[in-house]
KEKE-3310 file (N, C-alpha, C; in steps of 0.2 Angstrom, whole numbers, plus 5000, padded with zeros to 4 digits):
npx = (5432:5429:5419:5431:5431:5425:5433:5446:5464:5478:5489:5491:5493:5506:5515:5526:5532:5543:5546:5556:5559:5553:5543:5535:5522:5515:5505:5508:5516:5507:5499:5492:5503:5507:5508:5514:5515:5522:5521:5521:5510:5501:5494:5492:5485:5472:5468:5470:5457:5447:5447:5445:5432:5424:5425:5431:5443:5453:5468:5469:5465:5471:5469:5457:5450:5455:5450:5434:5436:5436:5449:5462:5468:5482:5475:5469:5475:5487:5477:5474:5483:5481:5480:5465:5463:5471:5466:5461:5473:5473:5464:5467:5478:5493:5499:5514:5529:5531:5536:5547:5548:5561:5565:5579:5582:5583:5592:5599:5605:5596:5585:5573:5556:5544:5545:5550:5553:5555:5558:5568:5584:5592:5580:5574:5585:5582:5569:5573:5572:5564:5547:5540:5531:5514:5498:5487:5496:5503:5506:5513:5527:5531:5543:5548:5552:5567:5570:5581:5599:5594:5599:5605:5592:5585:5593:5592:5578:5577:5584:5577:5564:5555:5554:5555:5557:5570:5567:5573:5573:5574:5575:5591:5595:5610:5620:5621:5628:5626:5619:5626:5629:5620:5615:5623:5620:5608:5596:5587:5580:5577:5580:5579:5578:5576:5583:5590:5601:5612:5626:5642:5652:5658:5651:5639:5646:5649:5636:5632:5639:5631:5625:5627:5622:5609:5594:5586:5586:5580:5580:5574:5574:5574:5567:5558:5554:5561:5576:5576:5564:5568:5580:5574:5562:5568:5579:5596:5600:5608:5605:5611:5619:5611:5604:5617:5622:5609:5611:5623:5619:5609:5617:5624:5618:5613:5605:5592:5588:5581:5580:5571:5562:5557:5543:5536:5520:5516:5509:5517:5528:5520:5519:5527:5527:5527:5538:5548:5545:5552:5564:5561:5557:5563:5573:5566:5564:5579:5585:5573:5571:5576:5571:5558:5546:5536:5525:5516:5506:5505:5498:5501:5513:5496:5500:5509:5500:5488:5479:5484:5483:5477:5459:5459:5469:5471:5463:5474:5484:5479:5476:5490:5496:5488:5492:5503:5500:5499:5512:5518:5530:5526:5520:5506:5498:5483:5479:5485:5476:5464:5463:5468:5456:5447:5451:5448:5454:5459:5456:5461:5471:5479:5484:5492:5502:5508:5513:5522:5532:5538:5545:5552:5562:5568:5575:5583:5590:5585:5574:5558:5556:5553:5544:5535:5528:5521:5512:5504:5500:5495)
npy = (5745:5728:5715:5702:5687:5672:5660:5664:5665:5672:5667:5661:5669:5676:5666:5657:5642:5635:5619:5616:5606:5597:5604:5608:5618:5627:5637:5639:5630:5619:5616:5609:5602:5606:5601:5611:5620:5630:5642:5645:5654:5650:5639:5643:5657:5652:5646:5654:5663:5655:5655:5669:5671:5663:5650:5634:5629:5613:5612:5616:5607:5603:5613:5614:5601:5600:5612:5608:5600:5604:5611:5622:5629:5632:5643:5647:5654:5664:5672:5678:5687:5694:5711:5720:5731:5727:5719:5723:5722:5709:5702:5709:5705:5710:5711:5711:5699:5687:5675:5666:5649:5636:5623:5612:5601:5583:5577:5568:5563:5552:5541:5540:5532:5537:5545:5549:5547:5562:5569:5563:5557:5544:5537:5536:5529:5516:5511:5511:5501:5489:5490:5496:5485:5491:5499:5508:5522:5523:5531:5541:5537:5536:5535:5550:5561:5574:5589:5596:5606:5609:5616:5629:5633:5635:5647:5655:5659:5665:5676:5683:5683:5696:5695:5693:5684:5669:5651:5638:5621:5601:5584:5586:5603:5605:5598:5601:5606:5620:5625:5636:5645:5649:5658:5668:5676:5679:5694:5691:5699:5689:5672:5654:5635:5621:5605:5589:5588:5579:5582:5586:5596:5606:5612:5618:5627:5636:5637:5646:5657:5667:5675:5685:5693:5691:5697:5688:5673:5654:5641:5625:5610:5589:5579:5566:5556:5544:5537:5524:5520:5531:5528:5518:5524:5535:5532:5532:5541:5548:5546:5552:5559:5569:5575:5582:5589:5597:5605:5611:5620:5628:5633:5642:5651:5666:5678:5682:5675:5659:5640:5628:5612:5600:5589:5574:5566:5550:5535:5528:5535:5541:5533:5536:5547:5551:5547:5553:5566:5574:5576:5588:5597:5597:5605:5617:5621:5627:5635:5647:5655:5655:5644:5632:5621:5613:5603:5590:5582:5567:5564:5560:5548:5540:5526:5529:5538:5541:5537:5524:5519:5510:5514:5512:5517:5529:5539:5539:5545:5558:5562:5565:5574:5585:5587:5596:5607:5616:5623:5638:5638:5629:5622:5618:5608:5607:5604:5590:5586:5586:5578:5563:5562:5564:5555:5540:5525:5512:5497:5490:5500:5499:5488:5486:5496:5485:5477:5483:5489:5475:5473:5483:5483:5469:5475:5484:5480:5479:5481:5486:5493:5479:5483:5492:5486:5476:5484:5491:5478:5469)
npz = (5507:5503:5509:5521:5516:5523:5520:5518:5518:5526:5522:5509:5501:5505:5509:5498:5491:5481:5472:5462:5460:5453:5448:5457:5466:5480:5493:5506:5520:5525:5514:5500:5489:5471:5452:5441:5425:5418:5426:5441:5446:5439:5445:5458:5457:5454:5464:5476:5471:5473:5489:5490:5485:5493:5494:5497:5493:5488:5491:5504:5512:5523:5533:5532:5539:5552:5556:5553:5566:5574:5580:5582:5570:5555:5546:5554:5565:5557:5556:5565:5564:5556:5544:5542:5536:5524:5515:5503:5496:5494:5487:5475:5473:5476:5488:5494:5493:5509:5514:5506:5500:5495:5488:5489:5484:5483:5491:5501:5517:5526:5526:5531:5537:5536:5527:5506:5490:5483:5492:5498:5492:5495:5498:5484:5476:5484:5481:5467:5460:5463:5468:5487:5495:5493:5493:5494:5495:5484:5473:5481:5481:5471:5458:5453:5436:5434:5434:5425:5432:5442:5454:5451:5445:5457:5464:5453:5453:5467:5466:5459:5465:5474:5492:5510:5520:5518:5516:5517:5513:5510:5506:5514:5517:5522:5519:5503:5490:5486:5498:5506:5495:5488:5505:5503:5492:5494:5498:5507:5525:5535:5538:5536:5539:5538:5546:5548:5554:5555:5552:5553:5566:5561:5550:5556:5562:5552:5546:5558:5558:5549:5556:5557:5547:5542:5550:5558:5564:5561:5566:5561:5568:5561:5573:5581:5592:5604:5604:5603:5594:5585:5579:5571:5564:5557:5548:5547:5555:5571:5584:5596:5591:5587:5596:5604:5594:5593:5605:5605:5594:5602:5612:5605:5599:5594:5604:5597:5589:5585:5588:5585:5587:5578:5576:5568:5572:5569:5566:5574:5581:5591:5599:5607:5614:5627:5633:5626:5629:5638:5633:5624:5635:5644:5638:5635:5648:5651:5641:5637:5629:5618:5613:5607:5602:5591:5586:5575:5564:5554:5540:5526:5521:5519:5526:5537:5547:5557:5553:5552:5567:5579:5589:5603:5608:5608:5619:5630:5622:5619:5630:5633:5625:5627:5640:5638:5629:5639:5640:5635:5623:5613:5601:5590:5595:5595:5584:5583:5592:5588:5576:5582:5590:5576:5565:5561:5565:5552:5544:5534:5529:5539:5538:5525:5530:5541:5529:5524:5535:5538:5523:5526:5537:5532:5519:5528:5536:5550:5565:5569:5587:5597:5611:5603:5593:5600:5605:5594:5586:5594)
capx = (5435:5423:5419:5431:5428:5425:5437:5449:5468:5483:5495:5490:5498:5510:5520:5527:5536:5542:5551:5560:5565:5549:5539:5527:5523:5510:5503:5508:5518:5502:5495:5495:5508:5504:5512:5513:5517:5524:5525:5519:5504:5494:5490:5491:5480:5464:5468:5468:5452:5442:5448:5442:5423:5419:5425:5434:5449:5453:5472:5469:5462:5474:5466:5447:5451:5456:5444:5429:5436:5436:5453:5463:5471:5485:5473:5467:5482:5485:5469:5470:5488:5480:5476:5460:5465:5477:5463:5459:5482:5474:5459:5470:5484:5499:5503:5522:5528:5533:5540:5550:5552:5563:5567:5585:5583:5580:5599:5599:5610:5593:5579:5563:5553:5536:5545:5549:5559:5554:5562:5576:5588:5591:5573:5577:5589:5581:5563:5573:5572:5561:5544:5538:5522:5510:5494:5486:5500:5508:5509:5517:5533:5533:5550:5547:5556:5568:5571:5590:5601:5587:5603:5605:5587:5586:5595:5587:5569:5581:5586:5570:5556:5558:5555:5559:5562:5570:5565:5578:5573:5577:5582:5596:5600:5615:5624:5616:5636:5624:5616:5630:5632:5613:5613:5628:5616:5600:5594:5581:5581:5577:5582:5573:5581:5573:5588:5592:5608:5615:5630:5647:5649:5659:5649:5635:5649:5648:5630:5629:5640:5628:5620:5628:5620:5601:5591:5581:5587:5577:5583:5570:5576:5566:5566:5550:5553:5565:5581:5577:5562:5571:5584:5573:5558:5573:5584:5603:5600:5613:5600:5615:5623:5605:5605:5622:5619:5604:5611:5627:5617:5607:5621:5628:5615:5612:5596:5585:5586:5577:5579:5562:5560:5549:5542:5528:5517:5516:5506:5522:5533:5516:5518:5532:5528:5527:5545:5552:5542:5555:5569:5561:5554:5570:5577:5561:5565:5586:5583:5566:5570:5577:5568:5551:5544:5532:5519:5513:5504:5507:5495:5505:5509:5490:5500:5509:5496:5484:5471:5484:5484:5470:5455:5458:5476:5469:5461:5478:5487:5475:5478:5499:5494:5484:5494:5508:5496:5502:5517:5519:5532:5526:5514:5505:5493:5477:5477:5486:5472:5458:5465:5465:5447:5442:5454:5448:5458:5457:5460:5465:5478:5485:5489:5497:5509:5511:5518:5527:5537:5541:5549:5557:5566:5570:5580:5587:5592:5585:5569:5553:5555:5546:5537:5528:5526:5516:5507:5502:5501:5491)
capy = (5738:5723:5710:5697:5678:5666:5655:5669:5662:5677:5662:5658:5677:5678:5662:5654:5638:5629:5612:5615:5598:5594:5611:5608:5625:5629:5643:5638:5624:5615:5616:5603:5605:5604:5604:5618:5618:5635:5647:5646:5658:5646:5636:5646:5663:5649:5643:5662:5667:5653:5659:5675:5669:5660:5642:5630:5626:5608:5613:5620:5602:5599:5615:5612:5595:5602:5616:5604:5594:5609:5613:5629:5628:5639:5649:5654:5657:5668:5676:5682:5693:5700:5716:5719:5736:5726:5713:5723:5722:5700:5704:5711:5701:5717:5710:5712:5691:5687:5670:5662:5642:5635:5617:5614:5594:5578:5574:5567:5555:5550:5536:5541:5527:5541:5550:5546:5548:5568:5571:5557:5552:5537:5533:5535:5523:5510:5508:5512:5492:5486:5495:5491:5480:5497:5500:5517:5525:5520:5538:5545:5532:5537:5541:5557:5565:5578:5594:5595:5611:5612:5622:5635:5639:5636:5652:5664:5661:5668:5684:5686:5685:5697:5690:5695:5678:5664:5647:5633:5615:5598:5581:5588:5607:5606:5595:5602:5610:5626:5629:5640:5650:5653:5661:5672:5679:5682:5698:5693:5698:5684:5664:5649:5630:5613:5600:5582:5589:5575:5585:5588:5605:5612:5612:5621:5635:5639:5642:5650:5662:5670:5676:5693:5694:5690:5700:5684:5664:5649:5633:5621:5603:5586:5572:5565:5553:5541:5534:5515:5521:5536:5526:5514:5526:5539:5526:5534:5546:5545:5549:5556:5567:5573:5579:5585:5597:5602:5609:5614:5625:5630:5634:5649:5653:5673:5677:5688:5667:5652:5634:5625:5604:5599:5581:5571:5562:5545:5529:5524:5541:5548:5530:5536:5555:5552:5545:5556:5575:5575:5579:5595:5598:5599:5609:5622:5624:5627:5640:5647:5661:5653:5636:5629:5613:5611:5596:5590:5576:5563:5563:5555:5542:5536:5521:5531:5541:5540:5530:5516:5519:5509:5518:5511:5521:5537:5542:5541:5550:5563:5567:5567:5580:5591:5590:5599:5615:5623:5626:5643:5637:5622:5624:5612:5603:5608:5600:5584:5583:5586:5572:5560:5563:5563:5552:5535:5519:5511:5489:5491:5504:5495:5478:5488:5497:5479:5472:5490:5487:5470:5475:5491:5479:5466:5479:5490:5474:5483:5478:5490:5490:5476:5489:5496:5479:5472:5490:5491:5472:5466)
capz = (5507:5502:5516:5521:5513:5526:5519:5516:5523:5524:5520:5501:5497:5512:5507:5492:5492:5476:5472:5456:5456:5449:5445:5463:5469:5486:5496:5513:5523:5527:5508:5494:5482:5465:5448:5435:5417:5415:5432:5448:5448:5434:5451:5464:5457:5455:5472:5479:5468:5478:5495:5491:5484:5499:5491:5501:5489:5492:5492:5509:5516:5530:5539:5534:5542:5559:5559:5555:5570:5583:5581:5579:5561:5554:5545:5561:5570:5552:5555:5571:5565:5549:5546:5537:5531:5520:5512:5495:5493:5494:5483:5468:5473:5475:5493:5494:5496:5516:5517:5498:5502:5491:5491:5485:5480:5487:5493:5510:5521:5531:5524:5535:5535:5533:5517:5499:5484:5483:5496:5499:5490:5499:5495:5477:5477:5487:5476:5460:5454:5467:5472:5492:5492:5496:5486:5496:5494:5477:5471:5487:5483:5464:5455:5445:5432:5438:5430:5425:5433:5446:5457:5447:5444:5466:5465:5451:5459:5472:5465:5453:5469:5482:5497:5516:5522:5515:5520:5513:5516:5506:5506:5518:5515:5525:5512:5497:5489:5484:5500:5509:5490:5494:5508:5502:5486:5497:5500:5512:5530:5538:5537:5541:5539:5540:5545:5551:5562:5553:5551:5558:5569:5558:5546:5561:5566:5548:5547:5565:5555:5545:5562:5558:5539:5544:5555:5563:5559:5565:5560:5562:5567:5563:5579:5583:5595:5607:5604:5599:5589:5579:5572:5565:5560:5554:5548:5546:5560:5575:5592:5601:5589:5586:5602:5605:5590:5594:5611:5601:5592:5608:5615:5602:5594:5596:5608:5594:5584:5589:5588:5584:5585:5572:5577:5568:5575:5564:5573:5580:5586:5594:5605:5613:5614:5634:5636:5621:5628:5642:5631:5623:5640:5648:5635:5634:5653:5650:5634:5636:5626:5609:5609:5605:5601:5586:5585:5568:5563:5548:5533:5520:5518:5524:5530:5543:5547:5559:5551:5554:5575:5582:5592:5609:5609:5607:5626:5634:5619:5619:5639:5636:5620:5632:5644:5633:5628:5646:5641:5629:5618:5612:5594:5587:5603:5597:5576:5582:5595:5584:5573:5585:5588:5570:5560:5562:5562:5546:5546:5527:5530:5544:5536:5522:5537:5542:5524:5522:5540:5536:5519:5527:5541:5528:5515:5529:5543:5557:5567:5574:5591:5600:5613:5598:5590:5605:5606:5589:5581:5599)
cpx = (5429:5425:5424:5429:5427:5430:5442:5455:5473:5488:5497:5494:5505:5517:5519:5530:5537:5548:5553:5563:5558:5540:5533:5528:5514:5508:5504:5514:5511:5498:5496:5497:5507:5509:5512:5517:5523:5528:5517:5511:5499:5490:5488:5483:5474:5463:5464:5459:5448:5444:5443:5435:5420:5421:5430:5441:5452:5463:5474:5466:5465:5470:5459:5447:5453:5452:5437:5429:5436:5441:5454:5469:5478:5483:5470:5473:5485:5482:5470:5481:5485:5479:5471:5461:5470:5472:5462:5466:5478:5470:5462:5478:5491:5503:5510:5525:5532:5539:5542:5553:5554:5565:5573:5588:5583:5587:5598:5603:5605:5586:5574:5558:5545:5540:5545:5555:5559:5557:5569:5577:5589:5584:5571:5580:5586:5574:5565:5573:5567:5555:5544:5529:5515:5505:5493:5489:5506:5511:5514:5526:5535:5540:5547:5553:5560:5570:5580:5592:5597:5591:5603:5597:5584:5587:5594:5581:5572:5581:5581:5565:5559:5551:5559:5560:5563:5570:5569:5575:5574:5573:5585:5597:5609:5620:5621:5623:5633:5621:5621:5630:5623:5611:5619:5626:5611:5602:5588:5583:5582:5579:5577:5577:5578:5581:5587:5598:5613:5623:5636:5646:5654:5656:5639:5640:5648:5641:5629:5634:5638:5622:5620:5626:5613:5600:5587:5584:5582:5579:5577:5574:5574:5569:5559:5549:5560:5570:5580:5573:5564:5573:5583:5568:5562:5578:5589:5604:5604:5610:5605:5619:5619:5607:5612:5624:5617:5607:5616:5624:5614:5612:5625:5625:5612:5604:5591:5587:5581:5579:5573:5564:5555:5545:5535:5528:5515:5511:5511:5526:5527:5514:5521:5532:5528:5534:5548:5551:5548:5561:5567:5558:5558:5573:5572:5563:5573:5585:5577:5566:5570:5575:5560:5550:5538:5528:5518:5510:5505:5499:5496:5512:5502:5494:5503:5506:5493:5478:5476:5486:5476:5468:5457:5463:5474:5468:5468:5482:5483:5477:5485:5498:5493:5486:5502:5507:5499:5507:5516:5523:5532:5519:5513:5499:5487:5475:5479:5479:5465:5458:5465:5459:5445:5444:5451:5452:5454:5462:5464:5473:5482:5488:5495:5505:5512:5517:5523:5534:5539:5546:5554:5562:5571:5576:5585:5591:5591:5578:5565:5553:5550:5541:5531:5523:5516:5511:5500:5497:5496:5482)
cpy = (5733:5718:5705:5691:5676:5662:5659:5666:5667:5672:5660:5664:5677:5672:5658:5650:5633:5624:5613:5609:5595:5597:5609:5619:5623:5634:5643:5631:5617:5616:5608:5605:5602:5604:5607:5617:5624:5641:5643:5647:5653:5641:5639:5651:5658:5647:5650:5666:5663:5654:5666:5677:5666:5652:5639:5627:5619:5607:5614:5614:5602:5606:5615:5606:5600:5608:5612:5601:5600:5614:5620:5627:5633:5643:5653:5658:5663:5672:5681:5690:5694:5705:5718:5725:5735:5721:5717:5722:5711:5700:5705:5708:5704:5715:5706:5700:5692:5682:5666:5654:5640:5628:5614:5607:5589:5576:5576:5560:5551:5546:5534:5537:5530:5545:5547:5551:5555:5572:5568:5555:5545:5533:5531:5530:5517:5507:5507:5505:5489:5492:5491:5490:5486:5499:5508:5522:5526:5527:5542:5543:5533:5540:5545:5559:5570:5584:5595:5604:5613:5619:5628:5638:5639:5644:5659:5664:5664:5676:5687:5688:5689:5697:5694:5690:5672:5660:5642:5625:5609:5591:5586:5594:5607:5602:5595:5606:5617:5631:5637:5648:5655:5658:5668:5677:5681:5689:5698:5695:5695:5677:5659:5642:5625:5608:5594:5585:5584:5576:5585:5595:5612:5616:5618:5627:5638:5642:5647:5658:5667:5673:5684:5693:5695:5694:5693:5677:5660:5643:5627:5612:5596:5581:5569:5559:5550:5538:5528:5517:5525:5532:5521:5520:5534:5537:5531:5540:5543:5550:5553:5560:5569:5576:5581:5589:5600:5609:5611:5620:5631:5635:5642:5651:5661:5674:5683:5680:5661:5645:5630:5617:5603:5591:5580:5566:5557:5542:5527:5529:5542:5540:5533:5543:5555:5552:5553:5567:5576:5580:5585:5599:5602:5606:5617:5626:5629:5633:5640:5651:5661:5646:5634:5623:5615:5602:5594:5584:5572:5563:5559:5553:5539:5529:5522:5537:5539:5536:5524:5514:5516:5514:5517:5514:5528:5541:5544:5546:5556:5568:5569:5574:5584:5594:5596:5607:5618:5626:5631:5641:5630:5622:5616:5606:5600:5603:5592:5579:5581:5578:5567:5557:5562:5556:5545:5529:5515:5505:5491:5495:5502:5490:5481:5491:5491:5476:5479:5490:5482:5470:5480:5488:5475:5470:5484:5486:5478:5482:5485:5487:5485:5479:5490:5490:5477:5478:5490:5483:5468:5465)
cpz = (5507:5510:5515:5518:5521:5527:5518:5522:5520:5519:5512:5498:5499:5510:5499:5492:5486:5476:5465:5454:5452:5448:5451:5467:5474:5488:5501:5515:5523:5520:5504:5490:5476:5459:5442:5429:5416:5419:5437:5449:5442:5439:5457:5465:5457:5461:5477:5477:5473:5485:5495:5490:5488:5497:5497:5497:5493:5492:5499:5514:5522:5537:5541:5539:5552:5562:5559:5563:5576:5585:5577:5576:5561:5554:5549:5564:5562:5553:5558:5569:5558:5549:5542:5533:5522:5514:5504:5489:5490:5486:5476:5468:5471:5481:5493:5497:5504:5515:5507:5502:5496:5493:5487:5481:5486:5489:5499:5512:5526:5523:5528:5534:5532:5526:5512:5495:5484:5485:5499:5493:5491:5497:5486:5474:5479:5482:5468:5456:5458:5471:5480:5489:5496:5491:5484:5492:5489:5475:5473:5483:5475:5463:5450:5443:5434:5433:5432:5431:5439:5451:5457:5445:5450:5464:5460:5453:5465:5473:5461:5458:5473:5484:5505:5519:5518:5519:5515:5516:5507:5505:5512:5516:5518:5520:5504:5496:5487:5489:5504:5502:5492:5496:5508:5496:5489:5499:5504:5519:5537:5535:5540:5536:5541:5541:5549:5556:5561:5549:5555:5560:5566:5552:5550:5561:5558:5545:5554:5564:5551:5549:5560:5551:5542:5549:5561:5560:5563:5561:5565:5561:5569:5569:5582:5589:5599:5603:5597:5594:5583:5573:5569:5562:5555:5553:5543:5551:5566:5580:5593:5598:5589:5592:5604:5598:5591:5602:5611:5601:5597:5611:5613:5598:5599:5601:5602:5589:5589:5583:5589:5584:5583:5575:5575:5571:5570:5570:5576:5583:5591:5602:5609:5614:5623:5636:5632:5626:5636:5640:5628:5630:5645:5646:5634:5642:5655:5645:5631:5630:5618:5607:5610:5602:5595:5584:5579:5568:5555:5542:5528:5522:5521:5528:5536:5546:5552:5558:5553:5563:5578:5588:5600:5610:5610:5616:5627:5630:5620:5624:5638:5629:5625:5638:5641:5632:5635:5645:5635:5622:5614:5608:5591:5590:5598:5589:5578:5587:5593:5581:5577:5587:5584:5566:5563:5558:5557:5545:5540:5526:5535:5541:5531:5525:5539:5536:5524:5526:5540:5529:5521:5532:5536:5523:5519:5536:5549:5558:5571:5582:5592:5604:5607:5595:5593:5608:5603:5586:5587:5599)
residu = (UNK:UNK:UNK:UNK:UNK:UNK:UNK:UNK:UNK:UNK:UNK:UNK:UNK:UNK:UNK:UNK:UNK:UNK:UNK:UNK:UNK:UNK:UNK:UNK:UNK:UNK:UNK:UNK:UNK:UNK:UNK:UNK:UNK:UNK:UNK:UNK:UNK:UNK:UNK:UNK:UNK:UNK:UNK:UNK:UNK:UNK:UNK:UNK:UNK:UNK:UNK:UNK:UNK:UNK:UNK:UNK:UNK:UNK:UNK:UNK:UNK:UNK:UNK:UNK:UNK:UNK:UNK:UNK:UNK:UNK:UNK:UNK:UNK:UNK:UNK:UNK:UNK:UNK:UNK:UNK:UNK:UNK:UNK:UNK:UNK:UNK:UNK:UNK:UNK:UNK:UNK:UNK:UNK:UNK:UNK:UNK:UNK:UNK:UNK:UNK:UNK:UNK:UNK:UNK:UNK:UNK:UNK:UNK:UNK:UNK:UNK:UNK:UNK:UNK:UNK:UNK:UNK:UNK:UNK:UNK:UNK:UNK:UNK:UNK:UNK:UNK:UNK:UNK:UNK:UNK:UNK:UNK:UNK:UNK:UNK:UNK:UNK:UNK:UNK:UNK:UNK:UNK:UNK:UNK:UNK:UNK:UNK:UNK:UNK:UNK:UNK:UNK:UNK:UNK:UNK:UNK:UNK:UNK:UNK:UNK:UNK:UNK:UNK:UNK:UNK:UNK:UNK:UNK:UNK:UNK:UNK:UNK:UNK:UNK:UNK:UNK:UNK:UNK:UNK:UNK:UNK:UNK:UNK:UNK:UNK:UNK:UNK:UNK:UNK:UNK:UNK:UNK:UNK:UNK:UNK:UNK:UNK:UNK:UNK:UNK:UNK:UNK:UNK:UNK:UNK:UNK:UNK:UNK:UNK:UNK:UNK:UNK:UNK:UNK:UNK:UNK:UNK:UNK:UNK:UNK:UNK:UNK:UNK:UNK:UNK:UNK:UNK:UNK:UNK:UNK:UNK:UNK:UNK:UNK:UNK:UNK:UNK:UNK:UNK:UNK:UNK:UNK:UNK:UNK:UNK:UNK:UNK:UNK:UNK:UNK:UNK:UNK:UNK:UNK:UNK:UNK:UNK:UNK:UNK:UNK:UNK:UNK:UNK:UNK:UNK:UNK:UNK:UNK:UNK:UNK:UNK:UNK:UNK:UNK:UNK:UNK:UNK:UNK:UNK:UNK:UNK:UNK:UNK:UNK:UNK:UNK:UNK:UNK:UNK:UNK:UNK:UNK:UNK:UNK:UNK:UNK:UNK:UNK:UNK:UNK:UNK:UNK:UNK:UNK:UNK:UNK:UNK:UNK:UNK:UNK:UNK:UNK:UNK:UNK:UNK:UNK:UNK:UNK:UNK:UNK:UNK:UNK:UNK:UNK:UNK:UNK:UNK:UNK:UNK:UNK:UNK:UNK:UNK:UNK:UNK:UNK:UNK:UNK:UNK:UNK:UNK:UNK:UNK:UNK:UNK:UNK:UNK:UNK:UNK:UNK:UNK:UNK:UNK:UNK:UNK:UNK:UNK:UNK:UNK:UNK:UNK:UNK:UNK:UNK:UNK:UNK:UNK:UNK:UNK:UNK:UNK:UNK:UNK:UNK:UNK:UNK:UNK:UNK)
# end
């Protein structure tokens, strides 16, 4: 067996995750997705060969960025369950795929003030005649071209890759009219689910049915903050159904699954991560055995990101971060805290946050709280 790379990430082999709405395929959740002409592997295999040369593939930025800064990455957390006896299956590129993400189109009932057309509809809609006044980020907000039937070819990449876990995310899968057929064609093992919760619970009893199909399900769902904050920075979202889903789910969901809260840190959710870390807090002590919290930090859009949270905010966020790591089920500490320490506030990227929130109030008649306002804008 030749030597390990250095740069060498299980992940690049281990997952595959495309958007057929608009030919992007990756190596990872935490990758940069790109776009292919033809298939998949004409992006991917050059990605994998620099892994295994020693190169730094700059697809893989968001972990170099958190390991430059001290932090422990995916591809660590990766590393440390490899098994090295398997690395010459990476080397010739034979290793059996693990996790198949599938993204089943950008139809959603939520307009996230940090996402974009790609993934929302609703954001679709709202730039289709009118861009927002955003320079950085122009590209982020772009409408692209979609490939027709994208449904139907969702479900041959389906039956054509095997695959042991499916991983379904959107736009919204839960009203997606194909996901349910979906998960009724899969022959993979396991399940895995991104949602809003933005759902009725009939609509919940009927996935919590396919407990007995799957060997393991984890339904991943996003909230990233407080009440007031949510329902402007997840505008169409309803706080309190969120939460009486989530503990819906909680509630009947088999104990060999897990329910995961996904929450990014933006400059403005990661104000309120003190008020808001009660509620996973509570719920991590109620249902140690099926819940877990997940941390994430924002990248793009740069304007909700990190570069536009000034410097002088960070100490205190950094301690309610830290104090977090204690608990076991709670992933995610150690990348949002590096970033805070590295990412520097950036004036430029903040004014554009400023015209972007002032256009995103204006077209959707709903105000950022004042608290953040007078945090932020002080």
């Amino acid at each position: 067996m030749q030597k390990i790379s250095d740069t060498f990430c299980p992940a690049k082999w281990t997952e595959l995750n495309l958007n057929l709405n608009y030919n992007y395929a990756y190596g990872c959740c935490k990758s940069t997705p790109l776009e292919y002409q033809h298939n998949y592997s004409e992006i991917l295999n050059p990605q994998k060969k620099n892994l295994i040369d020693g190169i730094k593939d700059s697809s893989c930025n968001y972990c170099w960025e958190v390991e430059i800064n001290g932090g422990t990455s995916k591809r660590h957390n990766q590393l440390v369950k490899f098994d090295p006896t398997t690395y010459d299956q990476y080397v010739n590129n034979t290793l059996p795929l693990d996790i198949l993400e599938i993204n089943l189109g950008n139809s959603c009932n939520l307009q996230c003030a940090y996402c974009n057309p790609t993934f929302s509809s609703l954001w679709e809609a709202d730039i289709k005649f009118k861009d927002y006044p955003i320079f950085t980020d122009r590209h982020v907000y772009k409408i692209k071209q979609k490939n027709k039937k994208i449904l139907d070819k969702n479900i041959s990449s389906l039956m054509n890759i095997p695959h042991t876990t499916l991983r379904l995310i959107g736009g919204e899968p839960l009203i997606n009219n194909k996901f349910f057929e979906m998960l009724e064609v899969s022959n993979a093992k396991n399940l895995e689910i991104s949602t809003n919760l933005m759902v009725d619970q009939d609509i919940l009893d009927r996935l919590l049915s396919y407990q007995h199909k799957f060997q393991k399900i984890n339904i991943s769902c996003s909230l990233d903050t407080t009440k007031d904050l949510s329902e402007f920075a997840r505008y169409g979202i309803n706080y309190d159904k969120f939460i009486d889903n989530l503990i819906y789910l909680l509630e009947n969901i088999n104990s060999r699954n897990t329910i995961s809260l996904a929450s990014l840190m933006t400059n403005t959710t990661i104000l309120k991560l003190k008020e808001f870390q009660t509620v996973p807090l509570t719920l991590l002590t109620k249902f140690f055995k099926t819940f877990k919290w997940e941390l994430h930090y924002c990248q793009t859009p740069r304007i909700h990101s990190l570069e536009a949270l000034p410097d002088h905010l960070r100490p205190e966020l950094i301690s309610i971060v830290e104090e977090l790591q204690q608990y076991p089920n709670i992933a995610g500490c150690e990348p949002v805290i590096a970033a805070l320490n590295s990412i520097k506030f950036n004036a430029g990227i903040f004014k554009q946050f400023k015209y972007f929130i002032e256009e995103f109030e204006n077209r959707k008649n709903i105000k950022l709280p004042q608290d953040i306002k007078d945090i932020l804008y002080d």
